[in-house]
C-alpha positions in Angstrom: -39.5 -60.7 1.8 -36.6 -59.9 -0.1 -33.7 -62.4 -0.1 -30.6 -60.8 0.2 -27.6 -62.1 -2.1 -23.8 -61.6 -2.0 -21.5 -60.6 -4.0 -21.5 -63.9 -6.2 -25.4 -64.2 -6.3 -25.3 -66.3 -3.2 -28.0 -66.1 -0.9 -27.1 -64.7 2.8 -28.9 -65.9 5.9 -30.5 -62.8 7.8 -27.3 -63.0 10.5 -24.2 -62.8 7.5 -23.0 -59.7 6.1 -21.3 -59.3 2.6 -17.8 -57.7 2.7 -15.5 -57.0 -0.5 -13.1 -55.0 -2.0 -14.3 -54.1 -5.5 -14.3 -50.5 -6.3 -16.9 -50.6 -8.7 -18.9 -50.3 -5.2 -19.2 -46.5 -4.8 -20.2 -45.0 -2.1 -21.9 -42.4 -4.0 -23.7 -45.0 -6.2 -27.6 -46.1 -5.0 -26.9 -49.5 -5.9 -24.6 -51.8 -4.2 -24.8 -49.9 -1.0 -26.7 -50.4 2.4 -27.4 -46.1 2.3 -26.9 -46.8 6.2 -27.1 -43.3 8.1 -25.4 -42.2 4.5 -25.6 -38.4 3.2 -28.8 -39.0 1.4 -30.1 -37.3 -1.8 -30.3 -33.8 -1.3 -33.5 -32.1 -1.6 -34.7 -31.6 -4.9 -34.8 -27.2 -5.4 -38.1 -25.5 -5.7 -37.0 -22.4 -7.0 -37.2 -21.7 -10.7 -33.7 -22.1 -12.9 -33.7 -18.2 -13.4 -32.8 -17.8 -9.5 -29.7 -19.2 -10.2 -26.9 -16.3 -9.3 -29.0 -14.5 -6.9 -26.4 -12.4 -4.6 -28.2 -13.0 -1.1 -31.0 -14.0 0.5 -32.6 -10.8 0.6 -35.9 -9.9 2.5 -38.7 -10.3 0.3 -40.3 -7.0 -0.4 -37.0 -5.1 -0.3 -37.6 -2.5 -2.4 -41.2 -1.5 -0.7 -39.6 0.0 2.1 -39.3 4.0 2.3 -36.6 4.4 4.6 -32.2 3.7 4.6 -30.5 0.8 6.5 -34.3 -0.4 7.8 -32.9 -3.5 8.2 -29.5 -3.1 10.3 -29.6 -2.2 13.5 -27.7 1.0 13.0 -28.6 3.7 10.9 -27.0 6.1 9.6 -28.0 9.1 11.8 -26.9 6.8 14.9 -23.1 6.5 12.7 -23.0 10.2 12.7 -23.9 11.3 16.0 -21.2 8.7 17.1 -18.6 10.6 14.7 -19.4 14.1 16.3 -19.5 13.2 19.6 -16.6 11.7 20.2 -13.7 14.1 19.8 -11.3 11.8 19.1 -12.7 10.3 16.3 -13.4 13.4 14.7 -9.6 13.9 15.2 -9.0 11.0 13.1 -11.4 11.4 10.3 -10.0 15.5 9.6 -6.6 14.1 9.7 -7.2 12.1 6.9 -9.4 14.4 4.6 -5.7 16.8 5.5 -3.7 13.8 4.0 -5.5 13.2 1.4 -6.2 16.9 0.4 -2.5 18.3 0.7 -1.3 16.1 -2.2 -1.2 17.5 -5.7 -2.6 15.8 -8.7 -3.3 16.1 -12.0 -4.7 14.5 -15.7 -2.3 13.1 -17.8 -1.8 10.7 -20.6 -1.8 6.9 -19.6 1.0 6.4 -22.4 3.6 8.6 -24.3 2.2 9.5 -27.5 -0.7 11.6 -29.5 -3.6 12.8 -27.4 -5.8 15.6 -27.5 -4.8 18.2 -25.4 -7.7 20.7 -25.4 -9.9 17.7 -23.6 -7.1 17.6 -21.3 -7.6 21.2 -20.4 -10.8 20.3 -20.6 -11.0 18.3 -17.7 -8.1 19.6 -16.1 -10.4 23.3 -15.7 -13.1 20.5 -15.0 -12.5 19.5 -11.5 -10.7 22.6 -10.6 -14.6 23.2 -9.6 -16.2 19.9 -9.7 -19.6 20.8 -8.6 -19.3 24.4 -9.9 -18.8 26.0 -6.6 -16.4 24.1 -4.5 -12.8 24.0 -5.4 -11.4 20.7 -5.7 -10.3 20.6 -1.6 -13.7 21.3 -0.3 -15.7 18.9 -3.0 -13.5 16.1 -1.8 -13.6 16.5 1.8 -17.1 16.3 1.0 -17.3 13.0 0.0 -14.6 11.6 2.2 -17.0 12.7 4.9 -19.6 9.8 3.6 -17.1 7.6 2.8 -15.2 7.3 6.4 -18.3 7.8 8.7 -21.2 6.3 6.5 -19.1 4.4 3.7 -22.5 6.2 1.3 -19.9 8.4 -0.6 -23.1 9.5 -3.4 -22.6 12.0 -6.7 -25.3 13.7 -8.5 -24.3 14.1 -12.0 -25.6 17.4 -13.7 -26.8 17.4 -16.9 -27.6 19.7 -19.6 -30.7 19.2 -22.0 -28.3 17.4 -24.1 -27.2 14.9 -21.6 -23.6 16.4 -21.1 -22.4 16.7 -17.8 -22.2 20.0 -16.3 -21.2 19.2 -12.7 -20.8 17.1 -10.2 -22.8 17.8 -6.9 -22.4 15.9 -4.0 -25.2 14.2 -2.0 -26.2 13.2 1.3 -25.6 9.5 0.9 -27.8 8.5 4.3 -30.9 10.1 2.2 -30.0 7.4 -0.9 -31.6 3.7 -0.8 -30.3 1.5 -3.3 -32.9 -0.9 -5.3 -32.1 -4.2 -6.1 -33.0 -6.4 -8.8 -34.4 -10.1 -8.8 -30.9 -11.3 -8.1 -29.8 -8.7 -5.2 -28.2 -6.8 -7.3 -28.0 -3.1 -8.7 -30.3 -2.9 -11.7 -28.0 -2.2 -14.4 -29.1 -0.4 -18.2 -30.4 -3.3 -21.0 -31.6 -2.6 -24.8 -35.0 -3.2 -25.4 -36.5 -2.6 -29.2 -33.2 -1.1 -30.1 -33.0 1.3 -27.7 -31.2 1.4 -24.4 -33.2 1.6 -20.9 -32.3 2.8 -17.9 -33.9 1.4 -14.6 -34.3 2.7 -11.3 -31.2 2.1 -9.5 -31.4 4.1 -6.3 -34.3 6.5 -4.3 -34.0 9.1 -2.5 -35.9 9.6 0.8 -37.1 12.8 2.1 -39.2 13.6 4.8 -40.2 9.5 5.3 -41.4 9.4 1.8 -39.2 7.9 -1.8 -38.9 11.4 -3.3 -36.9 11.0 -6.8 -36.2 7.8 -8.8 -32.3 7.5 -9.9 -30.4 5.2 -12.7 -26.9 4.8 -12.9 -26.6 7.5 -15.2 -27.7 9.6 -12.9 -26.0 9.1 -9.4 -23.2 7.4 -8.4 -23.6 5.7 -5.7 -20.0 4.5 -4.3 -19.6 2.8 -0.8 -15.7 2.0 -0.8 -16.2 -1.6 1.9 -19.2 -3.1 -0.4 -20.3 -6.8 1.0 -22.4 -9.7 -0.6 -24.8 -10.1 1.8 -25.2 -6.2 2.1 -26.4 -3.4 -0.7 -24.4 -0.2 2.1 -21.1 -0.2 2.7 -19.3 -1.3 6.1 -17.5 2.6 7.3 -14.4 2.7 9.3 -16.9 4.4 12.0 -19.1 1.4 11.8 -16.5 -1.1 12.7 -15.4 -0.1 15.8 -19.2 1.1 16.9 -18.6 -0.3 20.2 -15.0 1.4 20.7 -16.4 4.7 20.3 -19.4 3.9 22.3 -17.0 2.6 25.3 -14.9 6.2 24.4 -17.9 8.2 24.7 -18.8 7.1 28.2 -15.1 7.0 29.5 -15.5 11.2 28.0 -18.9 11.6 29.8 -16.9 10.7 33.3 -13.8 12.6 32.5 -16.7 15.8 31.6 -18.1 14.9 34.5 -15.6 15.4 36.7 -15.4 18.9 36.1 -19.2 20.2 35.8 -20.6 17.7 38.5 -18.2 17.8 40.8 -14.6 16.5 41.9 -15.5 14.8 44.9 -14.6 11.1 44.9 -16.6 8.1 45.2 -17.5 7.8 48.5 -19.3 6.1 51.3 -20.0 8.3 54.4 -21.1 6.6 57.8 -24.5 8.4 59.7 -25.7 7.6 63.2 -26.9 4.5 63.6 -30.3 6.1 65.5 -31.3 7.7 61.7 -34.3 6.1 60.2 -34.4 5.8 56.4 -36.0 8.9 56.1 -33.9 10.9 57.5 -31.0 9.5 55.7 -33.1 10.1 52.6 -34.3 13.7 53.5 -30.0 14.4 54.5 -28.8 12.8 51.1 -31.2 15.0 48.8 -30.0 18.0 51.3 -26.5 17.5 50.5 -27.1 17.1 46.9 -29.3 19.8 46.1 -26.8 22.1 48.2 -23.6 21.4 45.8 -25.5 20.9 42.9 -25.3 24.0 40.3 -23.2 26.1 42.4 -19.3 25.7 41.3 -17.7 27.7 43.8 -19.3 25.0 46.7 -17.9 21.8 45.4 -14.2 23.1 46.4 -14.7 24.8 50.2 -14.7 22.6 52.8 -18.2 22.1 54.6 -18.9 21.6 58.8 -21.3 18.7 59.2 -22.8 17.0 62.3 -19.9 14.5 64.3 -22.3 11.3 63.6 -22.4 12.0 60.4 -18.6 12.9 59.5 -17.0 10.2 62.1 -16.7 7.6 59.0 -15.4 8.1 56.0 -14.8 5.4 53.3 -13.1 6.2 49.5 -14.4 3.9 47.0 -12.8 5.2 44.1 -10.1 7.7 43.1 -10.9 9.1 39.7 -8.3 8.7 36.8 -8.4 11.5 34.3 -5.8 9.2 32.1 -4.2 5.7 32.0 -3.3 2.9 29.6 -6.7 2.5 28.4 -7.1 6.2 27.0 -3.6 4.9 25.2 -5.7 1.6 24.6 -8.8 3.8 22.6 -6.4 6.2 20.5 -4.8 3.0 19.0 -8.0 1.3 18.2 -9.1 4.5 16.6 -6.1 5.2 15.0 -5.6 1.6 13.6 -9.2 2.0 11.9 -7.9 4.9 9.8 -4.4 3.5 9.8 -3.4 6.1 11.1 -0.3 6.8 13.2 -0.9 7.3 17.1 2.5 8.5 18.3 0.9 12.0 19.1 -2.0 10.2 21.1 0.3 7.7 23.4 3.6 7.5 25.0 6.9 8.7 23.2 8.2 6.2 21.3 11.9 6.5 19.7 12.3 8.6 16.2 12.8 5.5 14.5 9.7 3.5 15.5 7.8 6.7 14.7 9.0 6.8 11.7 8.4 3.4 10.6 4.8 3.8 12.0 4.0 6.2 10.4 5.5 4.9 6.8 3.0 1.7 7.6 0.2 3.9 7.9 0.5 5.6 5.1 1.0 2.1 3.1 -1.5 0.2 4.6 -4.1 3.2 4.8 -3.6 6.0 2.8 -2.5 4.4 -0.8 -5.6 2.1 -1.1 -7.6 5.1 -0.3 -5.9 7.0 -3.0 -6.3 4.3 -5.0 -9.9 4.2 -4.4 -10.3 7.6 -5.3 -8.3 7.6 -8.6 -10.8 4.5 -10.2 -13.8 6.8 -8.7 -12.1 9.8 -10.8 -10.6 7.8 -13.9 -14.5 6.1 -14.9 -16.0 9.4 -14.7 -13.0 10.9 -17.2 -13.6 7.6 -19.5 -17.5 7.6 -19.4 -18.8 11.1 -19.4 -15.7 12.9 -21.4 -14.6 10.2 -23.2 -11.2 9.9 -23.1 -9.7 6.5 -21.6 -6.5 7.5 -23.2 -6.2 10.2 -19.7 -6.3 9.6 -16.1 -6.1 10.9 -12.8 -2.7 10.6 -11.3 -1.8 11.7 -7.9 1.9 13.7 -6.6 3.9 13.2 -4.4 3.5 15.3 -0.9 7.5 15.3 -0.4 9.4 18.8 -1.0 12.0 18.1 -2.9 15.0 20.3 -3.8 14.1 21.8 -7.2 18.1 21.4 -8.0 17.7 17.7 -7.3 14.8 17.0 -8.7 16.3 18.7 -11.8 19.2 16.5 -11.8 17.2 13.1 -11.4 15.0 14.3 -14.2 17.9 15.6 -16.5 19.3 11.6 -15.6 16.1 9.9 -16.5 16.0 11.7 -20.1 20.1 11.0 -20.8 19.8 7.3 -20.0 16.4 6.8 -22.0 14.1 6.3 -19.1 11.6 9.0 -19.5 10.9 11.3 -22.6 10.9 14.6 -22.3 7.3 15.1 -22.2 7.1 13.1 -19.4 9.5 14.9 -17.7 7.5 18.1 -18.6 4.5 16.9 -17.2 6.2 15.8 -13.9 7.2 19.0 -13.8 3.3 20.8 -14.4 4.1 21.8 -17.6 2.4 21.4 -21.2 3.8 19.4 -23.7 6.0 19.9 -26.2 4.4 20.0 -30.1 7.6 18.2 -31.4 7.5 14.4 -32.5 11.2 14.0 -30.9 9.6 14.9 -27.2 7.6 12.2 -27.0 10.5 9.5 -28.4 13.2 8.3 -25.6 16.9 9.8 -26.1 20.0 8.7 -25.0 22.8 11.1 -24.4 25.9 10.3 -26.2 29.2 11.4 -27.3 27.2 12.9 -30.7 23.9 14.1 -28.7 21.0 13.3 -28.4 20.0 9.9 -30.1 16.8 7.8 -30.4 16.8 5.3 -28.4 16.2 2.6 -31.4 19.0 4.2 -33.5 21.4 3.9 -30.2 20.8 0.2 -29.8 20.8 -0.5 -33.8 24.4 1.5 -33.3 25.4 -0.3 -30.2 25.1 -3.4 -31.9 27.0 -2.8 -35.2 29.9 -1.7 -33.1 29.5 -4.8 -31.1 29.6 -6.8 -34.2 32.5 -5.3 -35.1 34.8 -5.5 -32.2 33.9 -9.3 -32.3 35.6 -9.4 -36.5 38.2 -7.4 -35.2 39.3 -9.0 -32.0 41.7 -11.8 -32.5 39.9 -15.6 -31.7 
């Protein structure tokens, strides 16, 4: 038996306890401490230190499987059917390929000063045609289609035998299945003897089977809502799976109404001398004698006294009330949209705020998305990080006024001319003095280094001159 001691080495009887104060007692430490119902040493790991930074707990096996999504519990043909059936939704998702669409854009310099303006041509003439066929519209309400109903927004990048791109040709995105590496993640290009390798990032499936092997060089593979735990994106359709499918059923009823008949839910009274079967053998009667026929569903029909004495309405059918209201919102607040045009009339001003907070909370990220998406591919594959993408503005503004404001942002120094030029669509001017802000002054134009070095000396000299 072990004799227990105190805190001064004096032995304790079997019924005393030791209390003190010291903090050189930790509660952490394995000595000095009863470890009574305490947190324990944690289990010592059995996986190997390279592990360490793994993503998720993936399923092991992952890549073995030949088909998309195998493991969530909706797939991607489900997500589409969803987006076609429901009329509303497909409302939603054309209304904001139309916002997105209508708004001009164009490559530019990221900063004033010396680029090269044939490679901005270049790619200007580029995506005029992205894939070679489609004009720019059409290519991007192609991939918006991916991105808002299976967030799988997928680019095949066309090569020639030099490896220079050619075109960019969209992809169906439900036929891609990313591969992971030992970490969960993408596997990404590594130099090996000098050289660079590119693994298989992605396959496509076809017909049940992996048909082609992908890297990164070759696709890209961009769901905008990416997760940790998840290698597909989570789509706007996706989120609100059970809205639409509530929507879709509330549709059926309203369709219903009209092709299988009008007549309300009802309960109808019979003699009480019927047996079962002849209440059975009368009930398919009546059915098969209004069904298919249009015409009989709205004449009035002569039926025996017993069986027309009662009468009982269950159910008068509503073809619209607050909950229609209830699923526009829903659907409209997934694509931040505004859903004045879906509910009941609100004042100007509340439509008008609305509407400014869906473009703010909706549309710019999206835009935003898009111009990353379109400013690696300028950087990567042509080259030039000194362009970009830029996006303009959908607003018609006076072409008087907007001269003006321009004219006033090149006197005071805030743009160069240049800039101004480009706002405007046009190409830049050759001359050093373009690209240099100006101030207006009493002389002309001036520098806007020279003006401030001036500004100064006349500064300095008021202060000689004035008396103290």
């Amino acid at each position: 038996m072990v004799e227990r001691r105190g805190i001064q080495g004096i032995p304790l009887s079997p019924y005393q306890i030791s209390i003190h104060y010291n903090n050189s007692y930790s509660q952490n430490s394995s000595e000095g401490t009863s470890d009574w119902f305490g947190p324990q040493r944690p289990m010592p790991p059995i996986a190997p230190p390279e592990v360490s930074g793994r993503q998720w707990d993936f399923q092991p096996g992952y890549n073995l499987s030949s088909s998309t999504r195998f493991n969530n519990t909706i797939g991607f043909p489900e997500l589409r059917a969803f987006a076609d059936g429901y009329d509303l939704l497909r409302l939603a998702i054309e209304t904001r390929k139309d916002q997105v669409v209508r708004l001009k854009w164009s490559i530019k310099p990221r900063v004033a000063g010396a680029f090269d303006s044939a490679k901005l041509e270049q790619i200007n003439r580029f995506f005029y045609r992205p894939d070679g066929h489609h004009t720019w519209d059409t290519w991007l309400r192609m991939i918006l289609e991916d991105l808002f109903v299976i967030d799988a927004a997928t680019i095949y990048m066309h090569r020639d035998r030099g490896g220079r791109l050619i075109s960019l040709m969209p992809i169906d995105g439900a036929t891609i299945k990313p591969v992971i590496d030992d970490w969960g993640r993408i596997p990404q290009p590594f130099y090996k003897n000098g050289e660079i390798v590119y693994p298989v990032a992605y396959q496509q499936i076809l017909k049940g089977l992996p048909a082609v092997d992908y890297t990164i060089r070759d696709l890209i593979y961009r769901p905008r809502n990416a997760r940790t735990h998840r290698v597909y994106g989570y789509s706007p359709v996706e989120q609100i799976i059970s809205t639409v499918n509530i929507a879709l059923r509330r549709q059926a009823f309203i369709l219903d109404y009209y092709t299988e008949g009008n007549i309300p839910a009802s309960l109808i009274g019979v003699p009480e001398t019927w047996t079962p079967d002849q209440i059975a053998s009368y009930q398919r009667y009546w059915d098969a004698y209004f069904d298919g026929v249009e015409g009989r569903r709205r004449k009035a029909k002569f039926v025996p006294g017993g069986v027309a004495k009662t009468f009982i309405q269950t159910q008068e059918p509503e073809l619209k009330n607050l909950f229609d209201e209830w699923l526009a919102r829903l659907i409209c607040f997934a694509f931040s949209l505004s859903p004045q045009m879906l509910v009941t009339q609100v004042n100007r001003a509340t439509a008008e705020t609305q509407k400014d907070l869906a473009e703010e909370e909706g549309l710019y990220p999206l835009l935003s998305w898009l111009k990353y998406f379109i400013d690696e591919i300028i950087e990567k594959e042509f080259g030039a990080p000194e362009l970009e993408f830029s996006w303009g503005s959908d607003t018609k503004m006076d072409p008087a006024v907007r001269a003006t404001i321009l004219a006033e942002y090149i006197s005071k120094g805030v743009m160069t001319i240049n800039e101004a030029r480009s706002e405007l669509g046009l190409a830049p001017l050759a001359e050093n003095a373009a690209d240099r802000p100006m101030v207006l002054t009493t002389d002309g134009y001036v520098p806007l280094q020279i003006f401030g070095d001036a500004q100064s000396t006349r500064e300095q000299n008021s202060n000689i001159d004035s008396p103290t």
